[in-house]
C-alpha positions in Angstrom: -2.9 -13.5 8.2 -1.2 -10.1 9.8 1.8 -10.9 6.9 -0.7 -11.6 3.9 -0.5 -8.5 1.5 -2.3 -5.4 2.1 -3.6 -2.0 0.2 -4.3 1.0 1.8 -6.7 3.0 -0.2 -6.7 7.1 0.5 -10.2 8.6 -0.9 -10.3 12.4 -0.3 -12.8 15.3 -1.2 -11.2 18.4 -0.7 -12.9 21.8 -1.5 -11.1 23.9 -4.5 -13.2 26.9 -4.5 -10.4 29.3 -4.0 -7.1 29.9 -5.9 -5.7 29.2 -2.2 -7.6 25.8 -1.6 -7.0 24.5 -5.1 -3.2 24.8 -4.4 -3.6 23.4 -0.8 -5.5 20.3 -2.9 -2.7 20.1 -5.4 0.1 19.9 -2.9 -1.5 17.4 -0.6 -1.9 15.0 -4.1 1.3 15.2 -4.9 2.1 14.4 -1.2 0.4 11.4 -1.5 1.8 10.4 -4.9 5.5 10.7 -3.5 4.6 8.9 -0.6 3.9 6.0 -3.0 0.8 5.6 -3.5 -0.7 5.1 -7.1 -3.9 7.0 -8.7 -6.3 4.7 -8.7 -9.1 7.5 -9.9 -9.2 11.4 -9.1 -9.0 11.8 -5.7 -8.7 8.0 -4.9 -5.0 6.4 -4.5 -4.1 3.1 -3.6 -0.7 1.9 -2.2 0.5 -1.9 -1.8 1.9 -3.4 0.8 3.5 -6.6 0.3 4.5 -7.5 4.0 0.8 -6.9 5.1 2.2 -4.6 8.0 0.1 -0.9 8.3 2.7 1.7 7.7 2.2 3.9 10.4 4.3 6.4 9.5 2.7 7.3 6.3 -0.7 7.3 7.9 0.6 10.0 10.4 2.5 11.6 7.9 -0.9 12.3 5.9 -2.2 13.4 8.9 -0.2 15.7 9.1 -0.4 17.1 6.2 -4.4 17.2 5.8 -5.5 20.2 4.0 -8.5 22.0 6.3 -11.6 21.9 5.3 -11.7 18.4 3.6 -12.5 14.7 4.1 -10.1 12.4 3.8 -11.0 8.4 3.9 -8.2 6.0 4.9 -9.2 2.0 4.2 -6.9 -1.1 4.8 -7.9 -3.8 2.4 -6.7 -7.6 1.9 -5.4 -8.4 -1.7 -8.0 -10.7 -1.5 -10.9 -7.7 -0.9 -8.8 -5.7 -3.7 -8.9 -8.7 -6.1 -12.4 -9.1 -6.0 -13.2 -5.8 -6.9 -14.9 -5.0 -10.3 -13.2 -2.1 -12.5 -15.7 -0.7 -15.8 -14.1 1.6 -18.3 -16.3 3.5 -20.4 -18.9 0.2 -19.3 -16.8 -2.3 -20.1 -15.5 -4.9 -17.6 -11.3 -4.3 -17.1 -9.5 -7.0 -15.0 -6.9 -5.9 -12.6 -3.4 -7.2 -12.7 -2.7 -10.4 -10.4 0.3 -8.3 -8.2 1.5 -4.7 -8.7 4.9 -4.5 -10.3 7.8 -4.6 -7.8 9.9 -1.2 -8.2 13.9 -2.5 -7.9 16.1 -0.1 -6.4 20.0 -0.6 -6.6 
């Protein structure tokens, strides 16, 4: 169980009022994009993790970098949770993908 897959879902609402705040937004998404995660919807990013393991350091990492004045959701679910859930474009039903694509590295 604590090695079965995992997806961390980051849901944030962040206020863009100001010229200042709407840069503060921008840079925090692109923070979380190049920390891996994937747009799932605006303001919603989900990242996979295969070994099942929380990745600490990325949750601190946002942390860190939380722009003031927001709210920021983090949510661990099992592939199982994620599998199950329904996606509708423009009210149709989409299915998801079985597994992510792995990214190779040499």
């Amino acid at each position: 169980m604590a090695d079965d897959p995992m997806w961390c879902l980051v849901m944030f609402d962040l206020p863009v009022t100001t010229k200042e705040q709407r840069r503060e937004a921008s840079q925090f998404r692109h923070f979380v994009i190049d920390r891996g995660f994937s747009m799932v919807q605006f303001s919603v990013y989900v990242k996979y993790w295969p070994t099942g393991a929380r990745d600490n350091g990325t949750i601190r990492a946002l942390q860190a970098h939380l722009p003031a004045g927001g709210q920021v959701r983090v949510l661990y679910l099992t592939d199982r949770q994620w599998a199950t859930g329904l996606r509708f474009d423009n009210t149709r039903r989409r299915e998801e993908p079985a597994q992510p694509e792995q990214l190779l590295i040499f």
